[in-house]
C-alpha positions in Angstrom: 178.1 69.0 15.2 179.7 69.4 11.5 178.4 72.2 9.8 177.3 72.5 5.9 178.3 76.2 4.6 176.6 78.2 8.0 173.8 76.0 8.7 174.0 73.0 10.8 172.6 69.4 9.4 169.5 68.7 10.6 168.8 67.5 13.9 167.5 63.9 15.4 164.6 64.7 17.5 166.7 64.0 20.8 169.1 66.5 19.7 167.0 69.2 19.4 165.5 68.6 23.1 169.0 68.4 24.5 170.7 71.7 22.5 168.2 74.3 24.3 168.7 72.9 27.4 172.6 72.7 27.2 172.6 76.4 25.5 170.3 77.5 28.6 172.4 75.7 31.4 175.5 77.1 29.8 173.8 80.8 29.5 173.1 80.2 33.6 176.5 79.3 34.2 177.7 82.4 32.3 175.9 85.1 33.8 176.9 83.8 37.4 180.2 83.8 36.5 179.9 87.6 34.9 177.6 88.1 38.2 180.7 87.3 41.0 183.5 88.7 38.6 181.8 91.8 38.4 180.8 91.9 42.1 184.6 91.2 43.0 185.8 94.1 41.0 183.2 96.4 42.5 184.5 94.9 46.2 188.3 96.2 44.9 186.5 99.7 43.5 184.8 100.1 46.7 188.3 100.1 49.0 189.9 102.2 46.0 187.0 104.3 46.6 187.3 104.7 50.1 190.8 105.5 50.3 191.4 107.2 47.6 188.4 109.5 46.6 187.5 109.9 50.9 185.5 112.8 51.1 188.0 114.7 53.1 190.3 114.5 49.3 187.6 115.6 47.2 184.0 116.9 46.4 180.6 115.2 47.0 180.4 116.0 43.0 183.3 113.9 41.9 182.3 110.8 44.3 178.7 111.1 43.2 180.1 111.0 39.4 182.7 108.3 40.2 180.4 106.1 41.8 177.8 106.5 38.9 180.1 105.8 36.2 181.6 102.5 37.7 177.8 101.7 38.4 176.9 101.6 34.7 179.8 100.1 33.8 179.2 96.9 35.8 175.6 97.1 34.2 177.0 97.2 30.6 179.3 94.6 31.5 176.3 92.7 32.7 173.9 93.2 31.1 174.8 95.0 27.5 172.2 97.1 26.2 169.4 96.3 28.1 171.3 98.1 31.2 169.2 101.4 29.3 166.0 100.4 31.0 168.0 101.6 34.1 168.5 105.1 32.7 165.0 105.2 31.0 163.2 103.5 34.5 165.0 106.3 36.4 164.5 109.0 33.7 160.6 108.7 33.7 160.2 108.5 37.6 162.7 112.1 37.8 160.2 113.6 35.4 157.6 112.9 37.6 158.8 114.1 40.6 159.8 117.4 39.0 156.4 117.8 37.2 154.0 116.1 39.5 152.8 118.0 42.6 153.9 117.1 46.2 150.5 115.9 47.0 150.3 113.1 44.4 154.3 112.8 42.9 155.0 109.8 45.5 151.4 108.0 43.8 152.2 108.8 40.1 155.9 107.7 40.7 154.8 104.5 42.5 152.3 103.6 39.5 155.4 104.5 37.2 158.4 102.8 38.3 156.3 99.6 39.0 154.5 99.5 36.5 158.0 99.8 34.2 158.9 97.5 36.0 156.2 94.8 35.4 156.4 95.7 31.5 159.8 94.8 31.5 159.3 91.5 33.8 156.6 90.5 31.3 158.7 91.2 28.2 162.0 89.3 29.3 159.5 86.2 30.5 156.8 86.1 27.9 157.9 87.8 24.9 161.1 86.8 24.3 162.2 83.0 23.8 163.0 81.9 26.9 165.0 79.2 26.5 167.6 81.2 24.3 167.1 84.6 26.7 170.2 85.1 28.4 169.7 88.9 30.2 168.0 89.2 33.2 168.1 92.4 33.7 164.8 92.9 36.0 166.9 91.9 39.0 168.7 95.5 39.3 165.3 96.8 38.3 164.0 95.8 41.6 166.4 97.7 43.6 166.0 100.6 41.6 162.2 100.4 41.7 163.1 100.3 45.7 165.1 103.7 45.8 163.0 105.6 43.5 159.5 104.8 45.5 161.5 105.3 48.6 162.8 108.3 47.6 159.5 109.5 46.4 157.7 108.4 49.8 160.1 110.4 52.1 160.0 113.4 50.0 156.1 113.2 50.4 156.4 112.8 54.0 158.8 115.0 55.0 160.8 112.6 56.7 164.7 111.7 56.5 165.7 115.3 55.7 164.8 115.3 52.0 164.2 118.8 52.1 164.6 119.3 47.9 164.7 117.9 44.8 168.5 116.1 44.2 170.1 116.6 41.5 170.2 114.4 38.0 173.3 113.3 38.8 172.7 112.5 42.5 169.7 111.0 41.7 171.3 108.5 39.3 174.0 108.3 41.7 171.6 107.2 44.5 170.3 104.5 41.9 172.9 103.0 39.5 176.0 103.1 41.8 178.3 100.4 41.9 178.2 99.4 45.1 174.6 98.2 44.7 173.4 98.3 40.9 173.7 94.3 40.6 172.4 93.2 44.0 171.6 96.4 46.4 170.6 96.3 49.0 168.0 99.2 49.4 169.3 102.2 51.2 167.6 105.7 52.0 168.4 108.7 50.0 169.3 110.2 53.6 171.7 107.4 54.5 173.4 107.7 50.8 174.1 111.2 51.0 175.7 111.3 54.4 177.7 108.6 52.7 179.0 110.6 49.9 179.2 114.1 51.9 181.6 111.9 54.6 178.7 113.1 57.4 177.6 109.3 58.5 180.0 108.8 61.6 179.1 109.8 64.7 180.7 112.5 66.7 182.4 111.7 70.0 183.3 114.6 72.8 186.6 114.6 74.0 188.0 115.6 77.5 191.1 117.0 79.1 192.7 115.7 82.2 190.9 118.4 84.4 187.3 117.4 82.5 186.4 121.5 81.6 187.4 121.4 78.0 185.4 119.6 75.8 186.5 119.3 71.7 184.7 117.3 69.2 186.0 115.1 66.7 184.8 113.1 64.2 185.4 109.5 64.2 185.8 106.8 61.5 185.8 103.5 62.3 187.4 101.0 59.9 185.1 98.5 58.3 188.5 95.8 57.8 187.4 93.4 60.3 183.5 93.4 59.0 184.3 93.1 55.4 186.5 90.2 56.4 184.1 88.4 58.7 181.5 88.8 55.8 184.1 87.6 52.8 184.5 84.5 55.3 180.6 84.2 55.2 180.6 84.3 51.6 183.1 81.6 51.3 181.5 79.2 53.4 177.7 80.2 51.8 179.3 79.4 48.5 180.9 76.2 49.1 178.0 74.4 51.0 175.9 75.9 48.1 178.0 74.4 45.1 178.4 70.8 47.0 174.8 70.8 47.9 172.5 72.0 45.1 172.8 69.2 43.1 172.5 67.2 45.3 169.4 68.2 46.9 167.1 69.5 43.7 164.0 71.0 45.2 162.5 69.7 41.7 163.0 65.9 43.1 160.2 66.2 45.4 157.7 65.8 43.4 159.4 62.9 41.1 156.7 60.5 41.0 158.5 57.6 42.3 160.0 59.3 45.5 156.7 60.5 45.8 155.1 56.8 45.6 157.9 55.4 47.4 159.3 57.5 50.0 157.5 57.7 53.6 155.8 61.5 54.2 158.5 61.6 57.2 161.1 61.5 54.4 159.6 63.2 52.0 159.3 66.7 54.6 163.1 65.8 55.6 164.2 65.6 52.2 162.2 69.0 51.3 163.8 70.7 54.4 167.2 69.7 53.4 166.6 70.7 49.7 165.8 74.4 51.3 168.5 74.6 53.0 170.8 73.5 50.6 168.9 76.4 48.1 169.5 79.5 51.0 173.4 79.5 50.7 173.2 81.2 47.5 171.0 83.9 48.5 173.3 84.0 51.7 176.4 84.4 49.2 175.3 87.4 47.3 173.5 89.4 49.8 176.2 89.4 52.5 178.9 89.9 49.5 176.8 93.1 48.4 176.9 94.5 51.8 180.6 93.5 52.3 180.7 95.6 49.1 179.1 98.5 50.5 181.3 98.4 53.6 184.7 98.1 52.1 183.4 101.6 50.3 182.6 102.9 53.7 179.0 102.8 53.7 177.0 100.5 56.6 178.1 102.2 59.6 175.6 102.0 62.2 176.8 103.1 65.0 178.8 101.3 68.0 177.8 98.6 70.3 178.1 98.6 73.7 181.5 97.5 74.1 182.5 99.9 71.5 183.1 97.9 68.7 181.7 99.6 65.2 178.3 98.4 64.3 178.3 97.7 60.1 174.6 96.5 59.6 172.5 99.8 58.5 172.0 98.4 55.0 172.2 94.7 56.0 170.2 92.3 54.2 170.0 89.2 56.1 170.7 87.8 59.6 171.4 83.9 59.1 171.5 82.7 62.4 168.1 84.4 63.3 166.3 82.9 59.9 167.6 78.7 60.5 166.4 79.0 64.0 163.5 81.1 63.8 160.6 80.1 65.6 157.5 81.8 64.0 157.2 82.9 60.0 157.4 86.3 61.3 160.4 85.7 62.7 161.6 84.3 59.8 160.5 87.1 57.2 161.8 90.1 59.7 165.2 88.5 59.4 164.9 87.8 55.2 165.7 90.8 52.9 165.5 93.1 55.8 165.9 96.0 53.3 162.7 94.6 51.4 161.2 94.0 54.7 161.3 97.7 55.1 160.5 99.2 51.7 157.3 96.9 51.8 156.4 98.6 55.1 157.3 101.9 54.3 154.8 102.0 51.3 152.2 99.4 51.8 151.9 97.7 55.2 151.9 101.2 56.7 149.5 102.9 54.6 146.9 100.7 53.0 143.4 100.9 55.2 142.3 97.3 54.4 144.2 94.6 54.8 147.2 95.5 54.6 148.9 92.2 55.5 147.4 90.7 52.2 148.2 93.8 50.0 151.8 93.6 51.2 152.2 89.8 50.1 150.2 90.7 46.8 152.7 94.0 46.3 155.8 91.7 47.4 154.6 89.0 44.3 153.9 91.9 41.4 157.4 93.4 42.5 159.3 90.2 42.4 158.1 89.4 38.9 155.2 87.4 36.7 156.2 83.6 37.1 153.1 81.6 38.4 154.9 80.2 41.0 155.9 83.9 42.7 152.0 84.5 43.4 151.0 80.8 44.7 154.1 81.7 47.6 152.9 85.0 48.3 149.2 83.9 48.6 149.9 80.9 50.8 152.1 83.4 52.9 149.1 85.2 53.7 147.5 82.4 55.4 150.7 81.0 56.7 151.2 84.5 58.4 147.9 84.7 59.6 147.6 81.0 61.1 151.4 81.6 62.7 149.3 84.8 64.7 147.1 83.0 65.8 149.0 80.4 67.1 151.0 82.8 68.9 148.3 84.5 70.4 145.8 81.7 71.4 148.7 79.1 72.3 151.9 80.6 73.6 150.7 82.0 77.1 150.2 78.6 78.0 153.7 77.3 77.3 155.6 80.8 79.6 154.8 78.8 82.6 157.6 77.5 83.3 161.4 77.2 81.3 160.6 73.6 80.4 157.7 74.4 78.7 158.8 77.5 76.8 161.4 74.9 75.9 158.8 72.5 74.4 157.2 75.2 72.6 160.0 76.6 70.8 161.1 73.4 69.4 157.6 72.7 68.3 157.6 76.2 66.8 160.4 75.9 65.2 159.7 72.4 62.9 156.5 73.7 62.2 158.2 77.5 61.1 160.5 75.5 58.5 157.8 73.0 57.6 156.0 75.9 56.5 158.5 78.1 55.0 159.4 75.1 52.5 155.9 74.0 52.3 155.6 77.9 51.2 158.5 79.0 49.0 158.7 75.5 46.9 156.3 77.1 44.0 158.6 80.1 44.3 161.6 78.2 43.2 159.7 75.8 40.7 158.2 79.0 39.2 155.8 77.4 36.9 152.5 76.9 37.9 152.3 72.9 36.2 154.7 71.7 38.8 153.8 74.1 41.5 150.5 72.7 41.9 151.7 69.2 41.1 153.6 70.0 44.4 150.7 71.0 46.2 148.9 68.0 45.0 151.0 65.6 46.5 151.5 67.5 49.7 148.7 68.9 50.6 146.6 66.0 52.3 149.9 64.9 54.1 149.7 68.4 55.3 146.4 68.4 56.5 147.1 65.3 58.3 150.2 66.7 59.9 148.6 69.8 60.8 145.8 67.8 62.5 148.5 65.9 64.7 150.6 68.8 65.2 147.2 70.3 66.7 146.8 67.3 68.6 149.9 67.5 70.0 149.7 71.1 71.4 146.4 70.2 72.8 148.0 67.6 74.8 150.6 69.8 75.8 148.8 72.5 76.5 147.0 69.5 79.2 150.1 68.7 80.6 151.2 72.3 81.2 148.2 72.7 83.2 148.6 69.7 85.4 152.1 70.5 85.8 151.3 74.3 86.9 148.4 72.5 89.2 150.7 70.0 90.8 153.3 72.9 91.3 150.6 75.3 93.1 149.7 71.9 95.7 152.9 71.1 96.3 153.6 75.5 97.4 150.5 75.3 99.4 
């Protein structure tokens, strides 16, 4: 482009559809990059961190202000000025646990901190020109809106020890450090403190050879072999991720002419593969967060029954259990665990009516104000309910026998991943033009495979009972 003095010549009319969408894709690519470089310098502060600031070397005060002052670092780095929301998000919500009484602080902080949240959701989507807007800094808003309200709850309860008021600086400690401002996960304030104060690993009783002496140590289990089994993780999320996604756009299926052209049979295997493609990157920065957390010494869990260290308290994800799951419950238990949780610590667990649909409708106002965020989480209402049902009204006829069961869990499972890409497509496409362009295209073919997939389990259900009938003449 030549320039004239410091304004550029006018542009054709292509040029000026193509130069937002170039500035956009390049502002994407940036903030990834400044996403990864800044989570691989907080994976080398965490081991510094462990080794050399251990809490047997010095004071919960210095780690709490160590760990704080890294965290807003990586935000600034991030995110420039608009990392203040942080401080003012968690600055409003300390107020009103200090002035609010016990009874109703965990309410008024709730209504706070989400509310914040949603101003600042609307502001960076609505307000602002989108296509030039390169800070997203809701994202660490989320987790923070996830520690205060937890935080908030337990002191309300009683539960998890949170027996006073922290302090400022623990408090911002617990929210902005740098193990988890850019991606958490969610931790308790319980869990966090033992962390800091070096209290977290279990202790073990020792014997002497004539088993009358008993001493107790404490043990510390090095987290080397998780954080490498997790970096390895990472690496293979990220390179199916980057040779796939192009490849497989989730927008492509609902191009008109695949649409026209391609056989529903293709069309459900394409959208499958598209979602899979789309789940390494989610894979890639969850399981690098809690590598992160780990190599600081934070995760431990415990030891398994061979002894080997547990390192999943603050896990977010368990991939196996989420590509082979065979019910949307299954599927959502193993997805954003930590999420999982918060949800049911403040919703599920404590709304009188309904609380299934004012979970999904919490889950939607938390994640953001895109279109396409409320279409998913109100189709996953009747997607969870239907998947009950199924459960409950089909699956006693298929525990007959190991064949059957057999039968059933592959049919559970294509219909699971059906319906996990059927529901999280608007979630990706965002808007609500295309995400109902989506559902416009699919939703007959739907109701037709639902009809034969109901078909189908009728006739198995049929065979299952002539089978368990031939099998009780052939005993007698």
């Amino acid at each position: 482009m030549r320039w004239i003095g410091c304004f550029p010549r006018r542009l054709k009319p292509i040029e000026w559809t193509l130069r937002p969408a170039f500035l956009l894709s390049f502002v994407h690519l940036s903030m990834q990059v400044n996403f990864v470089a800044c989570q691989l310098f907080a994976l080398l502060m965490a081991v510094w961190f462990r080794i050399y600031l251990h809490p047997d070397k010095t004071s919960p005060f210095i780690r709490h202000f160590v760990a704080t002052l890294l965290g807003f670092y990586l935000a600034l780095f991030c995110f420039g000025w608009y990392s203040l929301h942080f401080l003012v998000q968690s600055g409003l919500s300390y107020g009103v646990m200090i002035f609010a009484s016990l009874e109703h602080m965990h309410k008024y902080c709730f209504i706070v901190t989400l509310g914040y949240l949603i101003c600042c959701q609307i502001t960076r989507v609505y307000v602002f020109d989108y296509g030039m807007y390169s800070a997203d800094f809701t994202g660490p808003m989320m987790v923070i809106t996830q520690k205060i309200t937890s935080m908030a709850f337990e002191i309300h309860d009683g539960k998890k020890s949170v027996i006073r008021m922290p302090s400022l600086l623990e408090y911002l400690s617990y929210n902005c450090n740098f193990m988890g401002i850019l991606a958490g996960p969610t931790c308790s304030y319980k869990e966090y403190t033992a962390f800091i104060e070096g209290t977290s690993y279990q202790q073990l009783q020792l014997k002497n050879v004539d088993g009358k002496d008993v001493k107790l140590i404490k043990t510390e289990p090095s987290p080397k072999n998780a954080v490498i089994s997790k970096l390895c993780t990472c690496a293979i999320c990220l390179v199916i991720y980057l040779s796939l996604y192009k490849l497989l756009p989730v927008d492509y299926s609902i191009n008109d002419s695949f649409v026209s052209s391609a056989p529903f049979y293709l069309q459900v295997t394409y959208l499958y593969l598209a979602m899979l493609a789309l789940r390494p990157k989610y894979y890639f920065v969850w399981t690098l967060a809690d590598a992160i957390n780990n190599a600081a010494g934070f995760g431990f869990n415990g030891y398994n029954k061979d002894g080997s260290p547990r390192w999943d308290l603050i896990s977010n994800l368990r991939i196996l259990d989420i590509e082979f799951a065979t019910s949307f419950k299954l599927f959502l238990d193993n997805w954003n665990i930590q999420t999982a949780h918060w949800l049911k610590r403040v919703c599920y667990e404590r709304c009188p009516v309904n609380p299934t649909a004012a979970t999904f409708l919490l889950s939607a106002m938390w994640h953001g104000v895109y279109p396409g965020y409320y279409l998913t989480f109100v189709t996953g209402i009747g997607m969870t309910m239907a998947a009950r049902a199924v459960r409950h009204n089909i699956r006693p006829y298929f525990l007959a026998s190991d064949l059957s069961k057999f039968i059933y869990d592959v049919l559970t499972w294509v219909c699971t991943q059906v319906a996990i890409c059927y529901t999280v497509v608007p979630f990706v496409l965002l808007a609500v033009g295309p995400s109902l362009k989506f559902y416009r295209y699919v939703l007959i073919h739907h109701l037709i495979l639902i009809s034969r997939y109901s078909s189908v389990v009728l006739l198995c259900r049929i065979i299952v009972a002539q089978m368990i009938h031939m099998e009780s003449l052939l005993i007698v």
